[in-house]
C-alpha positions as CSV (number, residue, x, y, z in Angstrom):
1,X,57.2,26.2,33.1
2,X,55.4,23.8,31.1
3,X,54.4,20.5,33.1
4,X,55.4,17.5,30.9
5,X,52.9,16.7,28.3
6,X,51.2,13.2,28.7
7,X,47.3,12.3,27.6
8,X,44.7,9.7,29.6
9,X,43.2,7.6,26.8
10,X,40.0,8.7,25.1
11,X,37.6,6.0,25.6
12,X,35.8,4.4,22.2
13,X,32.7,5.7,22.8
14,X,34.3,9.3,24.2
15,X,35.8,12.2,22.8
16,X,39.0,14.3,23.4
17,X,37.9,18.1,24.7
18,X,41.1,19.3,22.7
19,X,40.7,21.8,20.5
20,X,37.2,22.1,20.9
21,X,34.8,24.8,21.2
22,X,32.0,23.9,22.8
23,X,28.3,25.0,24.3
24,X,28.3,25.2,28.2
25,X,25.6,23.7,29.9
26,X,22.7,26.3,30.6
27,X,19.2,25.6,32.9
28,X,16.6,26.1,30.4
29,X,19.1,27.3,27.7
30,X,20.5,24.0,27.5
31,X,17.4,22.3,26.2
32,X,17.6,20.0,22.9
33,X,16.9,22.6,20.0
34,X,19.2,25.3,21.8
35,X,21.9,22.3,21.4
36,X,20.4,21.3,17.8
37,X,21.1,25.3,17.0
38,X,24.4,25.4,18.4
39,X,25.6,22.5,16.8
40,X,24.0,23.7,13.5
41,X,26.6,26.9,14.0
42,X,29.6,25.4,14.2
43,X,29.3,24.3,18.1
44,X,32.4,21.4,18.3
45,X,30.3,19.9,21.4
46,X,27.5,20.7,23.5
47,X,27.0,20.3,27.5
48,X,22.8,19.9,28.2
49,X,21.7,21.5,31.0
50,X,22.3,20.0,35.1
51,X,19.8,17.8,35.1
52,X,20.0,16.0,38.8
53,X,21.0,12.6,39.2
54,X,17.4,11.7,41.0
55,X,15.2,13.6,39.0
56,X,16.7,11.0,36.4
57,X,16.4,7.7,38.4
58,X,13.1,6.2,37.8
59,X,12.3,7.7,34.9
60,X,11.0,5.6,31.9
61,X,12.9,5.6,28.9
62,X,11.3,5.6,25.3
63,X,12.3,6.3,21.6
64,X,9.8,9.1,20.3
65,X,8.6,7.8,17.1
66,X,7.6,11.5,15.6
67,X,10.6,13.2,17.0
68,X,12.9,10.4,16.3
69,X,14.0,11.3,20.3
70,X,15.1,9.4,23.4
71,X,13.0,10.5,25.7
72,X,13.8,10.2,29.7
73,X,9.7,10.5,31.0
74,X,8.2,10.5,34.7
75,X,4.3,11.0,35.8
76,X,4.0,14.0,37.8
77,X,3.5,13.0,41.3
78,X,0.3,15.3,41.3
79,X,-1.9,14.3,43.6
80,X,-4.3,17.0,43.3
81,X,-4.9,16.0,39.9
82,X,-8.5,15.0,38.3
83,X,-8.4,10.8,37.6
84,X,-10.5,11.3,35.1
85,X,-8.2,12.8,32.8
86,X,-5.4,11.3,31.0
87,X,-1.9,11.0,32.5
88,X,0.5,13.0,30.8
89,X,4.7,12.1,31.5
90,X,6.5,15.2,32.3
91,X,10.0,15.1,29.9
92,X,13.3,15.1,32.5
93,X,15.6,14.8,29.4
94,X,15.7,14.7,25.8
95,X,18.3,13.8,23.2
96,X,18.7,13.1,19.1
97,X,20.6,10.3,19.0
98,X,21.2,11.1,15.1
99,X,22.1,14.6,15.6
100,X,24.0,15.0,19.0
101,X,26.0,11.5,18.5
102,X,29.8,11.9,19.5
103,X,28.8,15.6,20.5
104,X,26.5,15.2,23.4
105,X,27.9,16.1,26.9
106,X,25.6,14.8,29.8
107,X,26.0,16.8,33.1
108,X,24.9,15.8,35.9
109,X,24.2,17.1,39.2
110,X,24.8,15.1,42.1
111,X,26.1,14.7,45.4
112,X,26.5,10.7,46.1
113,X,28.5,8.6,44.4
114,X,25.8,5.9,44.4
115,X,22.8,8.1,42.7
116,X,25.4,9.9,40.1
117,X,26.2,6.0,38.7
118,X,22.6,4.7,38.9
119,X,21.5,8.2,36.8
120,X,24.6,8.2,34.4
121,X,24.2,4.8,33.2
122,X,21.0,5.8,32.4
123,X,21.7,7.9,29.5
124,X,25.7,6.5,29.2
125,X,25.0,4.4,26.0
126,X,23.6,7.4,24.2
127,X,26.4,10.6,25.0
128,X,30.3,11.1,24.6
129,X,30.6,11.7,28.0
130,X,29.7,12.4,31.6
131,X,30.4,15.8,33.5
132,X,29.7,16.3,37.2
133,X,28.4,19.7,37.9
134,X,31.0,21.4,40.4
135,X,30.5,24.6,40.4
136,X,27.1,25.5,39.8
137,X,26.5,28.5,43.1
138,X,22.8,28.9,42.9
139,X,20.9,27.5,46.4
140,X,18.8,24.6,45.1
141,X,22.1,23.0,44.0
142,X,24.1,23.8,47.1
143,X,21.6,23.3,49.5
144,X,21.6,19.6,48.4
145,X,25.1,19.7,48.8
146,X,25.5,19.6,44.7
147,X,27.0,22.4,43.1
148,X,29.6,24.5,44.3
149,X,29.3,22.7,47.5
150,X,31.4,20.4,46.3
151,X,34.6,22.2,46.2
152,X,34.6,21.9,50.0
153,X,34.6,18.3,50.2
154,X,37.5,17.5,48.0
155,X,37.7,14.3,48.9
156,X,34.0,13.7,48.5
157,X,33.7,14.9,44.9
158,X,37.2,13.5,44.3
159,X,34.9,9.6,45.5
160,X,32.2,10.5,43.0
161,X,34.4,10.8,39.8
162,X,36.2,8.0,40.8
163,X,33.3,6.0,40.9
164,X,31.7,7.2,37.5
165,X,34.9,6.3,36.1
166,X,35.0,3.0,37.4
167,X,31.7,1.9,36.8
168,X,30.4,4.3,34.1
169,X,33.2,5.3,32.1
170,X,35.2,2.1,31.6
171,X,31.8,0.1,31.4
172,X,30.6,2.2,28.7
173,X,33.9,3.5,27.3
174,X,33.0,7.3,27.1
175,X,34.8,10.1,29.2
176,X,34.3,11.2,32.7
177,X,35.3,14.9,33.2
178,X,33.9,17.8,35.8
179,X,33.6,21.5,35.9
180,X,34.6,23.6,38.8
181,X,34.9,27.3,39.8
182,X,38.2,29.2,41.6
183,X,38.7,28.8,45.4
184,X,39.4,31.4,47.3
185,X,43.3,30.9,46.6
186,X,45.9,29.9,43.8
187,X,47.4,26.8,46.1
188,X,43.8,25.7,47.3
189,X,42.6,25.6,43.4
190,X,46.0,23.9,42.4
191,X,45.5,21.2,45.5
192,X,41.9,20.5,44.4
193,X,42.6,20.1,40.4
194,X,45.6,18.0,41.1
195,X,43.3,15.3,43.5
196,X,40.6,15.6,40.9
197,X,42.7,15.1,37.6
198,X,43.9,12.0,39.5
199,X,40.6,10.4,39.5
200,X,41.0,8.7,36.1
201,X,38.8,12.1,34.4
202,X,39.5,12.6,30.6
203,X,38.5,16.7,30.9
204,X,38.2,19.6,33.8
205,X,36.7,22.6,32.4
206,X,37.2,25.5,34.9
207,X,34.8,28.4,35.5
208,X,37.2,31.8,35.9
209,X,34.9,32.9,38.9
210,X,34.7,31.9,42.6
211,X,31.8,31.0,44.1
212,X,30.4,34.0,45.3
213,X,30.8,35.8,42.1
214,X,27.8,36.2,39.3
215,X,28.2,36.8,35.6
216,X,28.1,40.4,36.0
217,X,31.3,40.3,37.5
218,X,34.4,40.1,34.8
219,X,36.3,36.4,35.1
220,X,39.5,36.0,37.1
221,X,42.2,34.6,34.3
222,X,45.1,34.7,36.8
223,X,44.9,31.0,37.9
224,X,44.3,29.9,34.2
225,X,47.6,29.1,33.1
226,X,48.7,27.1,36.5
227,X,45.5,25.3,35.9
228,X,46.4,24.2,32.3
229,X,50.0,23.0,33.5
230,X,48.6,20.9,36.5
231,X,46.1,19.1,33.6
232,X,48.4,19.1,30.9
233,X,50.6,17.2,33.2
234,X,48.4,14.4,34.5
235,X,47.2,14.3,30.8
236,X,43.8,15.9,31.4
237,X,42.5,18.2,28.8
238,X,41.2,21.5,30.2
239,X,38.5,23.7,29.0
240,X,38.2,27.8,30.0
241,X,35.0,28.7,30.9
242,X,33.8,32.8,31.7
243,X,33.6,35.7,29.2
244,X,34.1,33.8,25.9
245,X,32.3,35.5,23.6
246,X,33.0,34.3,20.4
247,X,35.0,31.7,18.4
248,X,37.5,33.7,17.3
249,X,38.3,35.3,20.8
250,X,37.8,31.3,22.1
251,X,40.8,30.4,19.9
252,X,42.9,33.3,21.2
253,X,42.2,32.4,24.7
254,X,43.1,28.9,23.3
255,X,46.5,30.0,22.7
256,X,46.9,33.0,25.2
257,X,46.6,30.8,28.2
258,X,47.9,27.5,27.1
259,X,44.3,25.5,28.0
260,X,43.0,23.3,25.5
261,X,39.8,24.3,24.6
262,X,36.7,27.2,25.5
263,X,33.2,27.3,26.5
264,X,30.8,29.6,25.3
265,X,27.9,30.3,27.6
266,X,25.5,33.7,27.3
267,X,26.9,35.0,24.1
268,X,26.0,31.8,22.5
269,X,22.8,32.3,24.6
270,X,21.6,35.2,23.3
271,X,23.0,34.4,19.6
272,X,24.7,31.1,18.8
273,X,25.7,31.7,15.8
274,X,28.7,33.1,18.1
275,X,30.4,29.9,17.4
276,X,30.8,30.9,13.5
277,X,34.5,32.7,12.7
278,X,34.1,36.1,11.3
279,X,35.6,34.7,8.1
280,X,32.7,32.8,8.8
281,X,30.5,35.7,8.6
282,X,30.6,36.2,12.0
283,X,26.9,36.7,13.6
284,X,23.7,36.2,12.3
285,X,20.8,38.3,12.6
286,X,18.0,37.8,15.2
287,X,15.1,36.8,12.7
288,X,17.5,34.9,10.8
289,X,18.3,33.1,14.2
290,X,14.3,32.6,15.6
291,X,13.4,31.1,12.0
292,X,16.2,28.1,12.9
293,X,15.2,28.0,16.5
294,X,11.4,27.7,15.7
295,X,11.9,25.0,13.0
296,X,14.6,22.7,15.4
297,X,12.1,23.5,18.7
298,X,9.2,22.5,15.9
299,X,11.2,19.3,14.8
300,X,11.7,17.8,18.4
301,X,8.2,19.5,19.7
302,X,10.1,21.4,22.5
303,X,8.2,22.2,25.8
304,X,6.0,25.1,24.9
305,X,7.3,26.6,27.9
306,X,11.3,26.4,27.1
307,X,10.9,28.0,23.6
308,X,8.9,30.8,24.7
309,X,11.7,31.2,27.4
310,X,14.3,30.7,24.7
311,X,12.7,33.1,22.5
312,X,12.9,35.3,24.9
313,X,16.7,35.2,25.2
314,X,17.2,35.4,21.6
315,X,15.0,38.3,20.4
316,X,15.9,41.8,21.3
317,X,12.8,43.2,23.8
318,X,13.3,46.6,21.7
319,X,11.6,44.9,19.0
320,X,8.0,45.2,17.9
321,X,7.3,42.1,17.8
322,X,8.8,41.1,21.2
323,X,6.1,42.1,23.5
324,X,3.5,40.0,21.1
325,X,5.9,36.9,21.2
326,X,5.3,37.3,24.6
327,X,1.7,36.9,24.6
328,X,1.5,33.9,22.5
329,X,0.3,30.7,24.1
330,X,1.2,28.1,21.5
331,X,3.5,27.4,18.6
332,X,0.9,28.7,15.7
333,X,0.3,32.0,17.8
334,X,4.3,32.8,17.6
335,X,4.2,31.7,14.0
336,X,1.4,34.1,13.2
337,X,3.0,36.8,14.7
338,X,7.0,36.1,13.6
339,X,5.2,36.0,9.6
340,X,6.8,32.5,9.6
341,X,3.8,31.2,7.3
342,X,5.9,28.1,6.2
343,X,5.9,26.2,9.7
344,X,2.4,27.2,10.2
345,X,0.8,23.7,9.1
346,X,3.7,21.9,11.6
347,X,2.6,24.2,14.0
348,X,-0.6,23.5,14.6
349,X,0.1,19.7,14.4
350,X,2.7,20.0,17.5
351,X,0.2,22.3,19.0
352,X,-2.8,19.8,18.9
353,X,-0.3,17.1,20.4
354,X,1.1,19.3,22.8
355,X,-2.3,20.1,23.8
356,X,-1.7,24.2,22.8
357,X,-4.4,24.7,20.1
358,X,-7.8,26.4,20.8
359,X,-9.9,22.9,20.9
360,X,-7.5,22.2,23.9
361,X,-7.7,25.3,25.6
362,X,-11.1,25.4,25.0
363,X,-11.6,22.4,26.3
364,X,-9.6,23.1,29.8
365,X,-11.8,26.5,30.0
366,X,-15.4,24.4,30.3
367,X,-13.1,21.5,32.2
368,X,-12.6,24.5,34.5
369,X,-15.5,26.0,34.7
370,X,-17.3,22.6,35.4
371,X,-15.2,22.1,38.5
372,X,-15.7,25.4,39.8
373,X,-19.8,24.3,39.6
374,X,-19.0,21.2,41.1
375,X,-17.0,22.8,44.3
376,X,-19.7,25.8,44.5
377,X,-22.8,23.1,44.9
378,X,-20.5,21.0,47.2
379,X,-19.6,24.0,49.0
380,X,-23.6,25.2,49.3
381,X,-25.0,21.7,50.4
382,X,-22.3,21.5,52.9
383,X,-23.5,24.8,54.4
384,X,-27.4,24.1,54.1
385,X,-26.0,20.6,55.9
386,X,-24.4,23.1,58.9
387,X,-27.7,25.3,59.1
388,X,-29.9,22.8,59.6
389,X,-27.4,20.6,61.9
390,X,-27.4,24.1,64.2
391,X,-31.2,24.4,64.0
392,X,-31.4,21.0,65.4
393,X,-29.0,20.8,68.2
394,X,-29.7,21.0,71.9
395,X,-28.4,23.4,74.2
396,X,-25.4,22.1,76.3
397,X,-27.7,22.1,79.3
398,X,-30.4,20.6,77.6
399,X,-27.6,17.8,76.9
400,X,-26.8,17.0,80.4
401,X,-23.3,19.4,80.4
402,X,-23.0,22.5,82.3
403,X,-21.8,25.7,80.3
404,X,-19.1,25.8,82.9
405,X,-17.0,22.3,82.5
406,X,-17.8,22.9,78.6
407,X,-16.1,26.3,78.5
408,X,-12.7,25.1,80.7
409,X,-10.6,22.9,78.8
């Protein structure tokens, strides 16, 4: 039986998960022109990737005047690094504030109250909202006690929502909401969304796996229904997460199971124009896919390294091209080879600021090399230094130290 329907207010600044269809949050397929793309498709919202709450704190924040970006920056604690050269700030996050306003969902990974408020209001003035990663199974979340770890301290994660609520949420006026996986049974998952939806949380969006499942494995849609009664009736919307791969099938699901909306995760990974209707025209082809991607990830000046990664997701490795893509080591290498001639001049401009074009890696070769000469002569002089040490020392007994108190220690 349907739970009676109620709704918690949608802060000003928020926005109401309901009838939405949105981009999950992805590691390294959550990055700013993966969103851009999605959005570009017909993505309702998008999640960015986990980014930890104390990778975030300390971080210097700065308006990108080419990209027209916020930019959340760090120096790399390097210590191994040459002083001579120029420090250059490692990006923790990235946003448009132009194209991702009212649309931009900031998780976070955390497991303290304290750090998850000091990160969130951070970036709060510049998303719709603020979801706490619960359900995330990989070790390096866990092991912090992040994660999936969290749906063993109820109460704990249960403090930590409360708290972004209280001083994030209703300071800022945009949402709170989390994202959680299965427990191992129907009346443990019903016990844990009920605590958590009384937190003050505007959205839950529930993974349709346990814990120790992986993607391979097909979601679990038994608990689904139960878990959209229990929100409906504390006036939480709730979002389906596993297996959605399309927007059409997302607005059956919609329906089928009584949630309120549906996340789309490594369909819309692979291609996001999954998020178009087929009336829509359905999907896109690849090429016509890496051309957007290449000109958004060109736009913002993406991190050489995520769009190669990304590229990587959306081209099929059958192709002949693939294995070149591969190769490249800049932007006007995969322009080259991808025949996409009208980027080329924007290419080589983010390449040379990026430090990718050939003067640059030119420049690190002899940079290189000159180090190598450096260590080589230090490491000669040091051992002419030992010979000549070894030619000139005494004997032990010569020294006044017999061979016999020297050799038991």
């Amino acid at each position: 039986m349907t739970a009676t329907s109620k709704m918690v207010p949608i802060p000003k600044n928020g926005v109401d998960y309901r009838g939405k269809v949105v981009l999950a949050p992805m590691v390294r397929s959550g990055e700013l022109p993966s969103r851009l793309l999605a959005l570009r498709y017909g993505a309702d919202l998008v999640w960015g990737p986990e980014t930890v709450d104390k990778s975030m704190i300390g971080t210097t924040k700065r308006i990108n005047p080419i990209t027209s970006t916020v930019d959340y920056t760090r120096t790399p604690s390097n210590s191994g690094r040459n002083p001579a050269l120029p420090v250059k700030e490692s990006v923790i996050y990235r946003l448009h504030p132009a194209r991702e306003h009212g649309r931009l969902i900031f998780q976070i990974g955390t497991s303290s109250p304290t750090t998850a408020v000091a990160a969130a209001k951070l970036v709060a003035p510049h998303v719709a909202g603020v979801d706490v990663n619960a359900g995330c199974p990989k070790p390096f979340s866990t092991s912090g006690g992040m994660g999936a770890a969290l749906l063993q301290t109820p109460d704990h994660l249960a403090s930590i929502l409360s708290a972004l609520v209280a001083e994030v949420g209703n300071v800022f006026e945009i949402g709170i909401s989390v994202k959680i996986r299965l427990l191992e049974t129907t009346e443990k998952t019903e016990a844990l969304v009920r605590k958590l939806c009384s937190t003050g949380i505007t959205g839950l969006t529930v993974h349709c796996r346990t814990t120790p499942m992986r993607p391979r494995e097909r979601a679990i849609r038994d608990q689904l229904r139960m878990i959209a009664d229990v929100c409906r009736g504390e006036g939480v919307a709730c979002v389906m997460n596993g297996d959605v791969k399309n927007r059409d099938e997302a607005l059956q699901l919609i329906e089928e199971f009584g949630v309120d909306g549906a996340m789309i995760a490594t369909a819309a990974e692979a291609n996001p124009s999954s998020f178009r209707t087929a009336g829509e025209g359905g999907l896109l082809p690849w090429k016509e896919i890496v051309q957007e991607y290449m000109k958004l990830a060109l736009d913002v000046e993406n991190k050489w390294g995520n769009t190669k990664f990304t590229l990587g997701q959306l081209m099929p490795g059958k192709a002949e091209v693939f294995r070149e893509v591969t190769k490249c080591k800049g932007y006007a290498e995969v322009c080259k080879a991808l025949n996409l001639n009208k980027l080329l001049g924007q290419a080589d401009e983010v390449d040379e600021r990026l430090g990718l074009s050939q003067a640059h890696n030119l420049a690190a070769v002899t940079r290189a090399k000159n180090k190598n000469k450096i260590a080589r002569a230090a490491g000669g002089r040091t051992s002419v230094d030992r010979s000549l040490n070894a030619e000139t020392r005494h004997p032990l007994s010569k020294r006044g130290v017999s061979t016999s108190t020297a050799t038991a220690v």
